[in-house]
py3Dmol code that shows the C-alpha trace and the ligand (Angstrom):
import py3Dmol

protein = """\
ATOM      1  CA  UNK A   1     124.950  94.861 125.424  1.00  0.00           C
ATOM      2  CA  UNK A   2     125.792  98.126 126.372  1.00  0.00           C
ATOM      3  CA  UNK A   3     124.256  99.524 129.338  1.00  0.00           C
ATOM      4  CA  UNK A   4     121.962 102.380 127.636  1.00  0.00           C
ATOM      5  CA  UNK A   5     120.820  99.333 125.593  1.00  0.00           C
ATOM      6  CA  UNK A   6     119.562  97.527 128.972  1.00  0.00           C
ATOM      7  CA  UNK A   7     117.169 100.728 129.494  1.00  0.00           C
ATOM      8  CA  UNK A   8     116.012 101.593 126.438  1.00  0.00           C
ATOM      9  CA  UNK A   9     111.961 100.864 125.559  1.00  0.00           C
ATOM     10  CA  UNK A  10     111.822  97.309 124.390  1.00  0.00           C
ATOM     11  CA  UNK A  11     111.805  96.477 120.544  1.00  0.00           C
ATOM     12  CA  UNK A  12     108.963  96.932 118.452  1.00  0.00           C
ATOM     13  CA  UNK A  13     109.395  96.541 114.638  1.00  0.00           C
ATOM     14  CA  UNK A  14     106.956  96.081 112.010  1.00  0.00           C
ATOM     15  CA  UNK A  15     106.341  94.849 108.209  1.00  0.00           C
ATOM     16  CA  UNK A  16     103.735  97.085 106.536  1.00  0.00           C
ATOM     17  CA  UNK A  17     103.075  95.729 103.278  1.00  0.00           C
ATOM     18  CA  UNK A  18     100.068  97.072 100.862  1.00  0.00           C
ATOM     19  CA  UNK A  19      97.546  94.642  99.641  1.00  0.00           C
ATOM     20  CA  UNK A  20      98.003  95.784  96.152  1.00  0.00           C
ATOM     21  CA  UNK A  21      99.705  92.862  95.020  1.00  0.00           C
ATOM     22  CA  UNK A  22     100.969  89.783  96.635  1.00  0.00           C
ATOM     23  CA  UNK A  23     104.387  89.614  98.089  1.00  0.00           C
ATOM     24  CA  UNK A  24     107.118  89.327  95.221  1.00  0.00           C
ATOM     25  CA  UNK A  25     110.923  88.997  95.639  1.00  0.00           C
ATOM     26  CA  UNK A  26     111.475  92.418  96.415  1.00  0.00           C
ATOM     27  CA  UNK A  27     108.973  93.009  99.239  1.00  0.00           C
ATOM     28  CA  UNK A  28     109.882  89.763 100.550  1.00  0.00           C
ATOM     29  CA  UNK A  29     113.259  91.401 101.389  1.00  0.00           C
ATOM     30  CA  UNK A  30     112.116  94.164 103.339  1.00  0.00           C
ATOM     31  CA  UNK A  31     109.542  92.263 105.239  1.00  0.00           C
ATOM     32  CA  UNK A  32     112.276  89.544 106.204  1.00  0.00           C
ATOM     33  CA  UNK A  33     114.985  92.415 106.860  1.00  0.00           C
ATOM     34  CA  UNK A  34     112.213  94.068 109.370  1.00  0.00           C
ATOM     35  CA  UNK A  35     111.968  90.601 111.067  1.00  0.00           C
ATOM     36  CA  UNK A  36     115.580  89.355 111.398  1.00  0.00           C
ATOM     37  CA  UNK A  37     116.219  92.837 113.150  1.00  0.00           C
ATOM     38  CA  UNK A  38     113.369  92.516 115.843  1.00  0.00           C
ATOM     39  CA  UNK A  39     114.527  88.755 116.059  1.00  0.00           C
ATOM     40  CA  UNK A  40     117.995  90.031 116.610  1.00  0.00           C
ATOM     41  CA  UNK A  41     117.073  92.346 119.138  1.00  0.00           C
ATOM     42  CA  UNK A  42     114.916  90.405 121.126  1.00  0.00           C
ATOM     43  CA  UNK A  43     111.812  92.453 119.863  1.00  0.00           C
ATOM     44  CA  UNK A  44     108.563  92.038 118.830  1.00  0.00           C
ATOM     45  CA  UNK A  45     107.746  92.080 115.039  1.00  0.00           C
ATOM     46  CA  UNK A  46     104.049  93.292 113.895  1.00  0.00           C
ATOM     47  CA  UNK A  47     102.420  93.271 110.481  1.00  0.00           C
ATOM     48  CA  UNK A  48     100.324  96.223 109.267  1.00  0.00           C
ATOM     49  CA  UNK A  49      98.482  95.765 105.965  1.00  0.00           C
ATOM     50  CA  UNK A  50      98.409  99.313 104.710  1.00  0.00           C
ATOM     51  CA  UNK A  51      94.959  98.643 102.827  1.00  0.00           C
ATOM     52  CA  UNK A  52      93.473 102.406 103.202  1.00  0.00           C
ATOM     53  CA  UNK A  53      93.370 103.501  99.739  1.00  0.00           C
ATOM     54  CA  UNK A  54      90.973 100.566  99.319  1.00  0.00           C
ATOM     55  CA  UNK A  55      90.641 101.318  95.724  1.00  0.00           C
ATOM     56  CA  UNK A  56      93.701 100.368  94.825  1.00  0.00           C
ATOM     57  CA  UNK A  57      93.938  97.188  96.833  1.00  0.00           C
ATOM     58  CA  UNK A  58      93.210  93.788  95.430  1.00  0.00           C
ATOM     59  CA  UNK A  59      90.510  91.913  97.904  1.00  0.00           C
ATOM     60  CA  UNK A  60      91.866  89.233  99.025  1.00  0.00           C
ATOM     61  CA  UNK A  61      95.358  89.789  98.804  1.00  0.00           C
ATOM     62  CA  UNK A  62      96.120  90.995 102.748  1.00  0.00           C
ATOM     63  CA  UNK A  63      95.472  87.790 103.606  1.00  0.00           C
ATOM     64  CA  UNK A  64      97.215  86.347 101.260  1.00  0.00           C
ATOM     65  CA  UNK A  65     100.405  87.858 102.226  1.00  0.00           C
ATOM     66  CA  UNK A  66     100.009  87.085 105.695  1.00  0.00           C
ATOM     67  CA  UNK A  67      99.269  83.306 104.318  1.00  0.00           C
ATOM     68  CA  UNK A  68     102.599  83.522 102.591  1.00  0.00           C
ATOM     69  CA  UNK A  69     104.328  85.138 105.672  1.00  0.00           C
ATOM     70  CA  UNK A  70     103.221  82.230 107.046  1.00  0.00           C
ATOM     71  CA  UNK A  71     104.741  79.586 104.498  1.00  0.00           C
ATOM     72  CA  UNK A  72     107.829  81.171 105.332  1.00  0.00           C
ATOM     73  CA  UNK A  73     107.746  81.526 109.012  1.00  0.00           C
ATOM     74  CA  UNK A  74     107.701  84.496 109.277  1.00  0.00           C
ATOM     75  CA  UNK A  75     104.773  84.944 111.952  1.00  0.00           C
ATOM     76  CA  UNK A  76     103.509  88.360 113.430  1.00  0.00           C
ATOM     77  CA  UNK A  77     104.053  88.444 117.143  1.00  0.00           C
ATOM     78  CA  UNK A  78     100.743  90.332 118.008  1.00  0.00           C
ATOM     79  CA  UNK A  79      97.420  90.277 115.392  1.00  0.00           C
ATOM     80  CA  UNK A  80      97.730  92.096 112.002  1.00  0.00           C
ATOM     81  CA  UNK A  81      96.671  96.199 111.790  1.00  0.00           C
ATOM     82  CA  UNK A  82      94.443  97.181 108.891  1.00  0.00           C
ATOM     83  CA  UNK A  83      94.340 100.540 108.096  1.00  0.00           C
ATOM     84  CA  UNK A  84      91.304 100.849 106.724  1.00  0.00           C
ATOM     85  CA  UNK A  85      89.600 100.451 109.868  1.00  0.00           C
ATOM     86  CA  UNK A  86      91.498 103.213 111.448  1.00  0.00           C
ATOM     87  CA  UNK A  87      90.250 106.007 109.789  1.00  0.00           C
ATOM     88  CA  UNK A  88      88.786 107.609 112.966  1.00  0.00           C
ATOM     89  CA  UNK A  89      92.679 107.462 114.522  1.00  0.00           C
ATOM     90  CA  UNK A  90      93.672 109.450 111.374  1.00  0.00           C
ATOM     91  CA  UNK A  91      91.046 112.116 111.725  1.00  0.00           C
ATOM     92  CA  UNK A  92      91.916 112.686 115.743  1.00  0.00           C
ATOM     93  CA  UNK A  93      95.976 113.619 114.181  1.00  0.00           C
ATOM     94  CA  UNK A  94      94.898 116.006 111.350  1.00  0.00           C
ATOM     95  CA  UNK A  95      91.774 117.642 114.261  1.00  0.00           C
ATOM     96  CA  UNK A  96      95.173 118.472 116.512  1.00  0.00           C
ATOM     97  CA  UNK A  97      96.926 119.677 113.462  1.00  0.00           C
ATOM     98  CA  UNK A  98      94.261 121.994 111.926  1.00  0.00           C
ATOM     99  CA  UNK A  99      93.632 123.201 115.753  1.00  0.00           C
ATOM    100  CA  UNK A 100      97.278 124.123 116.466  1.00  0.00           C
ATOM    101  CA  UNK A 101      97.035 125.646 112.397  1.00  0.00           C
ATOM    102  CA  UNK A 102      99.824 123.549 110.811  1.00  0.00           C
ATOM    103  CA  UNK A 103      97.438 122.801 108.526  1.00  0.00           C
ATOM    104  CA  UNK A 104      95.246 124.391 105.358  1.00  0.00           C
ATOM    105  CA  UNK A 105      92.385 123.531 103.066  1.00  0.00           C
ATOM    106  CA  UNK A 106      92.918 123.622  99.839  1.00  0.00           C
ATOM    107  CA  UNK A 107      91.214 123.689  96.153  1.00  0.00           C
ATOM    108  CA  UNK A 108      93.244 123.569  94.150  1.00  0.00           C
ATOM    109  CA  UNK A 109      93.421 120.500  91.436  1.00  0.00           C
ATOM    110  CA  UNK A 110      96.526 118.931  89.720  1.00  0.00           C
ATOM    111  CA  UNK A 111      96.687 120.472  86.966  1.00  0.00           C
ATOM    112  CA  UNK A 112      96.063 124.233  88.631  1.00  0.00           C
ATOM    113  CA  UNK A 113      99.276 123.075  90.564  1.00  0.00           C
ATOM    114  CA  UNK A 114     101.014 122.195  87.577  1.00  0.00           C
ATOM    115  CA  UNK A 115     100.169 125.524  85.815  1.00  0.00           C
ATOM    116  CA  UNK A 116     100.956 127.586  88.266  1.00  0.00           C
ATOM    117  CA  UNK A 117     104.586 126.098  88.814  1.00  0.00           C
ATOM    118  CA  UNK A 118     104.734 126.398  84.886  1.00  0.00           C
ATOM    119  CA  UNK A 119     104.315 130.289  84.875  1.00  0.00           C
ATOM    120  CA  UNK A 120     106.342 130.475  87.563  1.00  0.00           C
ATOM    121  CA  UNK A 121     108.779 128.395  85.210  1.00  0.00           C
ATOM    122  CA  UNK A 122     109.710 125.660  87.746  1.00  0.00           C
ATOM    123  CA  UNK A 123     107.007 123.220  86.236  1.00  0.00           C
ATOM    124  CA  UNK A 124     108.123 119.502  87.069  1.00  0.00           C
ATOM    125  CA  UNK A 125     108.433 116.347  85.241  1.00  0.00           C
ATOM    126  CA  UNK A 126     105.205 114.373  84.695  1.00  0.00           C
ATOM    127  CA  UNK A 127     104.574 112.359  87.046  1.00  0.00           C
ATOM    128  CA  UNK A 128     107.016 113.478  90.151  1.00  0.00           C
ATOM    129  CA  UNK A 129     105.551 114.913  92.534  1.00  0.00           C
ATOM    130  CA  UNK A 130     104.769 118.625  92.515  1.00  0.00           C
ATOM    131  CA  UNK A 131     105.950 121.394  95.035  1.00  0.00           C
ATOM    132  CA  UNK A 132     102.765 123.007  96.144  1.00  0.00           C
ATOM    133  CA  UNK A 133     103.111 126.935  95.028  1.00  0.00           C
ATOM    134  CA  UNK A 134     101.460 127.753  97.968  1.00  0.00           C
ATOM    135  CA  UNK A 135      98.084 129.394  96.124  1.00  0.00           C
ATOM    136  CA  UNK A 136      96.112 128.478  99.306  1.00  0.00           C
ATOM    137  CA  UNK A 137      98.199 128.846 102.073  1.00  0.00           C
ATOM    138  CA  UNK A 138      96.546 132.178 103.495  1.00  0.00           C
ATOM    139  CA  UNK A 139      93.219 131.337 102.550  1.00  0.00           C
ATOM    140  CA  UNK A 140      91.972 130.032  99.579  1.00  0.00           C
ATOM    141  CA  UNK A 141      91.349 132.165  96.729  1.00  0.00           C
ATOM    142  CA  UNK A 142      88.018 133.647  95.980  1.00  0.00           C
ATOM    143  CA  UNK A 143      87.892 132.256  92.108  1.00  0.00           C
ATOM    144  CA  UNK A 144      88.072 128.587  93.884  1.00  0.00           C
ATOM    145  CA  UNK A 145      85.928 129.413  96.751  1.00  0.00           C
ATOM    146  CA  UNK A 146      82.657 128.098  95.273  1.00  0.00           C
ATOM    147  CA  UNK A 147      84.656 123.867  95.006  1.00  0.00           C
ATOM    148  CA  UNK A 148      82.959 121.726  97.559  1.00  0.00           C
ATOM    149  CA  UNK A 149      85.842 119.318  98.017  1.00  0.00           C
ATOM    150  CA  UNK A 150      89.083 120.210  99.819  1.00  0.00           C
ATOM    151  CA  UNK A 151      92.163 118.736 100.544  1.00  0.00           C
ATOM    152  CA  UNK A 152      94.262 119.340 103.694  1.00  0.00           C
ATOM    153  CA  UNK A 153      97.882 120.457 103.728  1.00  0.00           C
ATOM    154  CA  UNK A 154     100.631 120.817 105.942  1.00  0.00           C
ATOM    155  CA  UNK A 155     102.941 123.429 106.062  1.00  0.00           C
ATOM    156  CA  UNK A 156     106.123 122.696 105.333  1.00  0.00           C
ATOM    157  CA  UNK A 157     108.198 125.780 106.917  1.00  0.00           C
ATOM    158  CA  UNK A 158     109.525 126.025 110.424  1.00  0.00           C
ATOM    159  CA  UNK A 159     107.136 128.978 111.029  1.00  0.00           C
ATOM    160  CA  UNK A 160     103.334 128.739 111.063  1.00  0.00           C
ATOM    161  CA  UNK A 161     104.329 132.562 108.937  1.00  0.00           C
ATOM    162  CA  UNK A 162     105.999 130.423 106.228  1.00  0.00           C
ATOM    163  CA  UNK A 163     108.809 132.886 106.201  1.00  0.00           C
ATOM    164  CA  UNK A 164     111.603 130.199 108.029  1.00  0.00           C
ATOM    165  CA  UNK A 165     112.761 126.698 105.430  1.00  0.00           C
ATOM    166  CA  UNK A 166     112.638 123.458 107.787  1.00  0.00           C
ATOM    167  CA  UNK A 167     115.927 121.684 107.156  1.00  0.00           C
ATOM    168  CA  UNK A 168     115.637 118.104 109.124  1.00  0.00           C
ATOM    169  CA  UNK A 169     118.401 116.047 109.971  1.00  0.00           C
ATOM    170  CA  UNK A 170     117.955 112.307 110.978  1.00  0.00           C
ATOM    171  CA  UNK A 171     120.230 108.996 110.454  1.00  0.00           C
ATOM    172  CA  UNK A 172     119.784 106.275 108.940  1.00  0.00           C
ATOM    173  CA  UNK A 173     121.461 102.838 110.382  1.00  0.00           C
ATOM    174  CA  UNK A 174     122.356 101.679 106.684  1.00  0.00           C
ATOM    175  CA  UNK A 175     122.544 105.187 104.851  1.00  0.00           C
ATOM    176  CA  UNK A 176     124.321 107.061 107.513  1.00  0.00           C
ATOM    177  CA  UNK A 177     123.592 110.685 108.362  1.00  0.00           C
ATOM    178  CA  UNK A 178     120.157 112.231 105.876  1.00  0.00           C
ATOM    179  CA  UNK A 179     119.030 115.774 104.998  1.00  0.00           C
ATOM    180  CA  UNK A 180     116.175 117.133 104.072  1.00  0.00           C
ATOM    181  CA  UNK A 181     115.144 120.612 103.077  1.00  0.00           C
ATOM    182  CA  UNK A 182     111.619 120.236 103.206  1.00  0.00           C
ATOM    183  CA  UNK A 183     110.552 123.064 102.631  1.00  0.00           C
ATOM    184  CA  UNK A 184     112.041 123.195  98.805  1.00  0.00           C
ATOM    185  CA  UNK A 185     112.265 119.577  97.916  1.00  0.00           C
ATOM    186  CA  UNK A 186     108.856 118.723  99.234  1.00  0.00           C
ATOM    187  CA  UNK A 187     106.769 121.881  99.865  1.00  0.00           C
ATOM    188  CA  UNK A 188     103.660 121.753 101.712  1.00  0.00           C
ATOM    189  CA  UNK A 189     102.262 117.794 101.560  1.00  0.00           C
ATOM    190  CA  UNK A 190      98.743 116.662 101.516  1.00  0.00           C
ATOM    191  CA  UNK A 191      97.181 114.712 104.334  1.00  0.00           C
ATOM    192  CA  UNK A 192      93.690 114.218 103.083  1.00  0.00           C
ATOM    193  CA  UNK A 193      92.934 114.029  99.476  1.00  0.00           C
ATOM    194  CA  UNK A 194      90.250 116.310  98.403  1.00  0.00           C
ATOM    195  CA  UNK A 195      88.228 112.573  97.858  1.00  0.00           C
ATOM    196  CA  UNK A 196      88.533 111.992 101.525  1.00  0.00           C
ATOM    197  CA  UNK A 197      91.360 109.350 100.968  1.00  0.00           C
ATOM    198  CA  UNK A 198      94.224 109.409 103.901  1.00  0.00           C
ATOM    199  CA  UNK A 199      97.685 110.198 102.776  1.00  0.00           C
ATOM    200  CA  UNK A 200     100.526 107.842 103.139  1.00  0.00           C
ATOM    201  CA  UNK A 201     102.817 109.611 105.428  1.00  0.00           C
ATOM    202  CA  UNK A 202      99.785 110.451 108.404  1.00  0.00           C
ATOM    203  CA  UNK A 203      98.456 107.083 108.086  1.00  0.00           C
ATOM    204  CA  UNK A 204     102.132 105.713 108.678  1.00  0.00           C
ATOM    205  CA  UNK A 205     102.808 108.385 111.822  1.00  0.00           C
ATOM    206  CA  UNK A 206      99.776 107.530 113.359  1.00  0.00           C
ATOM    207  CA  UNK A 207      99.729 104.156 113.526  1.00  0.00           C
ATOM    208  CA  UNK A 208     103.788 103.559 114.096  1.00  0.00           C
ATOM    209  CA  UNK A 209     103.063 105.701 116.931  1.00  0.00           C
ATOM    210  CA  UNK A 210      99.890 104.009 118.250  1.00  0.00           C
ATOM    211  CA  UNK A 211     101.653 100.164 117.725  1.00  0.00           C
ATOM    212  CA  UNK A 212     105.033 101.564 119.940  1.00  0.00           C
ATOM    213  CA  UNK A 213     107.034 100.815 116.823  1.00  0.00           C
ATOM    214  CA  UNK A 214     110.643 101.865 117.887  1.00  0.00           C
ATOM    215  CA  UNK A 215     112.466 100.254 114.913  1.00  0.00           C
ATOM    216  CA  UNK A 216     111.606 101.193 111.046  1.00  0.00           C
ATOM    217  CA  UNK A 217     113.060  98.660 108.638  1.00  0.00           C
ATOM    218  CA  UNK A 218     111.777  98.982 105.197  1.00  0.00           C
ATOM    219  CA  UNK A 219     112.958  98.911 101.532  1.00  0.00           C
ATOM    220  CA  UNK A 220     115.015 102.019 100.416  1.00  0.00           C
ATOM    221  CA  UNK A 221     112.605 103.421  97.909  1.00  0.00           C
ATOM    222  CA  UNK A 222     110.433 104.905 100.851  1.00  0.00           C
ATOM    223  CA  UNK A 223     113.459 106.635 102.550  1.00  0.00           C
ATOM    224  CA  UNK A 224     112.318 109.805 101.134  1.00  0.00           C
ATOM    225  CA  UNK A 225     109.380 110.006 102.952  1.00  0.00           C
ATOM    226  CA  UNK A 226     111.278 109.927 106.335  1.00  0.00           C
ATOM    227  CA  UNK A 227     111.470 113.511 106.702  1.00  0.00           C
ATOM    228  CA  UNK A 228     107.942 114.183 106.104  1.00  0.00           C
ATOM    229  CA  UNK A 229     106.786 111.176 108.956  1.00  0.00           C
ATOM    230  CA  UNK A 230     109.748 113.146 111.280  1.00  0.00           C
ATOM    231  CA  UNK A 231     108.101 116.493 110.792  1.00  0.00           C
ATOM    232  CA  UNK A 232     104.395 114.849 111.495  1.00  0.00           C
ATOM    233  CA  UNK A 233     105.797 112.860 114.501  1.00  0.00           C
ATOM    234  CA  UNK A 234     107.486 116.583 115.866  1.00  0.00           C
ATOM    235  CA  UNK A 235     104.003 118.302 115.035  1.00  0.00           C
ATOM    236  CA  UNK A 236     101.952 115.542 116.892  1.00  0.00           C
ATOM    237  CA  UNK A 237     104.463 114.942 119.560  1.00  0.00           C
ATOM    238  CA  UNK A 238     105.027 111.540 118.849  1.00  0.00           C
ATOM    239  CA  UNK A 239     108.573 109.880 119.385  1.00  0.00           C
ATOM    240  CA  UNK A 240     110.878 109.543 116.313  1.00  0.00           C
ATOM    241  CA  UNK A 241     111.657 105.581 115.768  1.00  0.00           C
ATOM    242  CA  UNK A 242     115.445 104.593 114.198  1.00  0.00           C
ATOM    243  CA  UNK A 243     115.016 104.214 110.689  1.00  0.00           C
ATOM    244  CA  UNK A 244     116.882 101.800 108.472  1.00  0.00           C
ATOM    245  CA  UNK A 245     116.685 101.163 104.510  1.00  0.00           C
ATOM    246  CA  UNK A 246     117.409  97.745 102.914  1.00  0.00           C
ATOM    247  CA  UNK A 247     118.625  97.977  99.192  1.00  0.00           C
ATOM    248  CA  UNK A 248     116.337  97.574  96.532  1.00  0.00           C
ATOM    249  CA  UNK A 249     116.080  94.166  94.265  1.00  0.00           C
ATOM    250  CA  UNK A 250     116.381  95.589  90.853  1.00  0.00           C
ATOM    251  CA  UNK A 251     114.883  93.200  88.400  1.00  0.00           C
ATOM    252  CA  UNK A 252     116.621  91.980  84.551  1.00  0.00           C
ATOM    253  CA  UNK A 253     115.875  95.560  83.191  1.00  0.00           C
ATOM    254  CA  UNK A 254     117.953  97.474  86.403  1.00  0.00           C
ATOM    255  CA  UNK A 255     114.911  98.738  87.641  1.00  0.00           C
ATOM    256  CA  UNK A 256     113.286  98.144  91.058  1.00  0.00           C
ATOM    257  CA  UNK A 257     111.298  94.941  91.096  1.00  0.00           C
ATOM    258  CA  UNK A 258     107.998  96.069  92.051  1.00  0.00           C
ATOM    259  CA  UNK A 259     104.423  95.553  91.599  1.00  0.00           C
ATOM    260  CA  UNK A 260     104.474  98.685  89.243  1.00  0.00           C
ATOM    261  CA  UNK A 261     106.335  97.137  86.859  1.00  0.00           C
ATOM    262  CA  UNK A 262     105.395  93.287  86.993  1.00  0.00           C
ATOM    263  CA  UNK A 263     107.674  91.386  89.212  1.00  0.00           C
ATOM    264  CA  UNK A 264     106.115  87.701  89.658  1.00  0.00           C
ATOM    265  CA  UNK A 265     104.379  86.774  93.095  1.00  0.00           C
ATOM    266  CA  UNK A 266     106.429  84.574  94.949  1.00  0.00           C
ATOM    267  CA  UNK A 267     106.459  80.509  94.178  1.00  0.00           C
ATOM    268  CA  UNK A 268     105.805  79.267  97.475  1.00  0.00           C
ATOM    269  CA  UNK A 269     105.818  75.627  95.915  1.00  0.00           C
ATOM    270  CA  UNK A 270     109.527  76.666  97.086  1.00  0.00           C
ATOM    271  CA  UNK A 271     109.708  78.566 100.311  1.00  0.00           C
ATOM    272  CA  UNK A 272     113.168  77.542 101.406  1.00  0.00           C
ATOM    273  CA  UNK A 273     114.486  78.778  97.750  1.00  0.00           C
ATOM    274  CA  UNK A 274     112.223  82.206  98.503  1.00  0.00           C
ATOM    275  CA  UNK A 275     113.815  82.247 101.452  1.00  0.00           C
ATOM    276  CA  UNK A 276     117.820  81.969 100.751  1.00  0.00           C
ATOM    277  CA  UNK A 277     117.227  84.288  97.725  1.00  0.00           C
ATOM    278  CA  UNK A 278     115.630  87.311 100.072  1.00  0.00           C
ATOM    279  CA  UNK A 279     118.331  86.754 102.784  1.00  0.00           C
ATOM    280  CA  UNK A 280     120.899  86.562  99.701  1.00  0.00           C
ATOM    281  CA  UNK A 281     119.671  90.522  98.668  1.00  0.00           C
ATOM    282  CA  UNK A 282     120.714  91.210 102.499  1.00  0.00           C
ATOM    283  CA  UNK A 283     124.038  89.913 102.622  1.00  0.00           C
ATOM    284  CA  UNK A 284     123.823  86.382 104.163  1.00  0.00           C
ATOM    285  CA  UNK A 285     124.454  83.214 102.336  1.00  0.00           C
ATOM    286  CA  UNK A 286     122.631  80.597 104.052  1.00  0.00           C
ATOM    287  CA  UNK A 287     124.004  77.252 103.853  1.00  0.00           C
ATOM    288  CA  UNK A 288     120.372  75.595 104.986  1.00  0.00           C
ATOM    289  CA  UNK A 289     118.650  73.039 103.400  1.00  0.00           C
ATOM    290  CA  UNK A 290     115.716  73.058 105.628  1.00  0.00           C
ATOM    291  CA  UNK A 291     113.728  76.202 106.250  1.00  0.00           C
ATOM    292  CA  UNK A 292     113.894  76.504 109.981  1.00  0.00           C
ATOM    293  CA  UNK A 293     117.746  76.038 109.700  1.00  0.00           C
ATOM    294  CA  UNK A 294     117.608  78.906 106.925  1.00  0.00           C
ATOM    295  CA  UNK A 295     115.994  81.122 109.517  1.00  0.00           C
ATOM    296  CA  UNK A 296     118.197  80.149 112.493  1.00  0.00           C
ATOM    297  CA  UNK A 297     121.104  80.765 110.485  1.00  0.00           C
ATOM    298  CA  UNK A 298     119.705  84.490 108.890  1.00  0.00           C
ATOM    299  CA  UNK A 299     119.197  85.232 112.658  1.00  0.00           C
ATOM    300  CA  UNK A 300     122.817  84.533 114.016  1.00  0.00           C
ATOM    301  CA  UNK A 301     124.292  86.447 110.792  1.00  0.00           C
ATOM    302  CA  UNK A 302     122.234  89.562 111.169  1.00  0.00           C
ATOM    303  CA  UNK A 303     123.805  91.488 113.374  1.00  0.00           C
ATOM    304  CA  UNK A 304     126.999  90.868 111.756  1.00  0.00           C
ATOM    305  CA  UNK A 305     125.438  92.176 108.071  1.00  0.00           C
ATOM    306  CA  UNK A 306     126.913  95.299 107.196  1.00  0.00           C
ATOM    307  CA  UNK A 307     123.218  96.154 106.158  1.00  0.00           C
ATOM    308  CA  UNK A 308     121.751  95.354 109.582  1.00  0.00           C
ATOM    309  CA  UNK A 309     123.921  98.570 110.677  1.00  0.00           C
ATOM    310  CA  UNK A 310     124.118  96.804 114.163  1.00  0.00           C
ATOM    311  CA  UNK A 311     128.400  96.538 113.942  1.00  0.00           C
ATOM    312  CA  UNK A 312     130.580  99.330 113.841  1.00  0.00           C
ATOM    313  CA  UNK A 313     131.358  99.806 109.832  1.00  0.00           C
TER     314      UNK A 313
END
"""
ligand_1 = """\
1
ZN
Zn 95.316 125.075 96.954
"""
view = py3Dmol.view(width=600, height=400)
view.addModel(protein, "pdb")
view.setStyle({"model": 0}, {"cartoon": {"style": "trace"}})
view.addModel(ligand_1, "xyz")
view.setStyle({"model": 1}, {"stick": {}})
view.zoomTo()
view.show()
């Protein structure tokens, strides 16, 4: 261990699953990859059930994946974080942001978004996500003044004028060195839905900040939202954690085996099977046949993965 290693803030990773399914093959592999690399650095290892867009979550199901966590061994070091009893945490970030003006309300709905952009002629595909035109930014207009609901935005420029793009930099352990121009490729992001509902990416800032996470592990689909949670952590004056992306499980059809699109909850009538097959997606071959041997073994050949990122490629 080097010596900068010896002084640096002591591990703190987390798993952060949503309760909108139970845990299937593919989150399986992000939530072990998160706690082989706190095991392997002699961290802690939380678990955050990301349950604040309650509509969408199935009741029940946080503690379900926590029960089959458990199955596997995979045990939080500190008690579970629900987000949907930290609302008041989420509101005290976007107070400081709307004080120091980073952020707007705005009126607008989807589809006003979506028109605009089209007679602008850069409409989008259905369903990505849209690069705000920027209709509200100085105030909003007076034919949308009347709408009772708004949604808050943050500005995506390096300027609080809007006239500077915010190109951020940042690198990943597994994907090397990342750019962003956020500005373009995102545009200015919501924090609160016009419905009240927290956005993803404050809700994540917040509480990573809040828990002392200093390690992100988490499947590679969400890397895109790292620049975002870097801009929000800069804004709020929070610390930027190292990020690392695991590779996706693609299911039979080639796409990513997610909830989405039907992947099976786990059997856990076979947790050492579970097991070998998540650390398998990572890189290690485990040779166990019991399932605290599996575990010992995915611990000693972490740091050697080429995933893990901790060896010099
Ligand atoms: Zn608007």
């Amino acid at each position: 261990m080097s010596v900068s290693a010896l002084v640096q803030t002591p591990y703190r990773g987390r798993f952060a699953p949503s309760p909108t399914g139970l845990l299937h093959a593919g989150s399986l592999v992000a939530a072990l990859a998160s706690w082989l690399d706190a095991r392997a650095h002699d961290g802690t290892w939380l678990v955050r059930i990301e349950d604040h867009d309650l509509g969408r979550c199935i009741p029940g199901a946080g503690d379900q994946i926590l029960a089959q966590l458990a199955c596997l061994g995979l045990l939080p070091d500190e008690p579970p974080v629900w987000q949907s009893k930290r609302g008041a945490l989420y509101q005290q970030a976007l107070d400081r942001l709307v004080g120091s003006h980073w952020t707007y309300p705005c009126a607008c709905s989807r589809r006003e978004i979506q028109q605009v952009l089209e007679a602008q002629g850069s409409g989008h595909a259905r369903n990505a996500e849209l690069v705000y035109p920027g209709t509200c930014r100085t105030g909003i207009p007076a034919d949308l003044a009347a709408r009772p609901q708004r949604a808050w935005r943050l500005r995506s420029s390096a300027d609080l004028a809007g006239q500077r793009p915010l190109l951020l930099d940042w690198t990943d352990r597994r994907l090397g060195p990342q750019s962003q121009d956020l500005t373009h490729a995102v545009g200015d992001f919501v924090l609160r839905r016009a419905d009240g509902l927290w956005a993803y990416q404050l809700a994540v800032v917040v509480d990573d900040a809040a828990q002392g996470i200093t390690h992100v592990v988490r499947g590679e689909d969400l890397a895109d939202n790292t620049p975002r949670q870097i801009r929000l952590q800069q804004l709020l004056g929070l610390p930027t954690p190292s990020y690392l992306h695991t590779p996706l499980v693609l299911g039979p059809n080639g796409e990513k085996l997610s909830k989405q699109n039907g992947a099976e909850p786990l059997d856990l009538g076979q947790p050492l099977a579970a097991f070998k097959a998540a650390a398998h997606a990572l890189g290690l071959d485990l040779q166990a046949t019991t399932l605290g041997d599996a575990r010992a073994q995915a611990c000693a050949m972490w740091a050697g993965s080429p995933i893990s990122g901790m060896m010099p490629a």
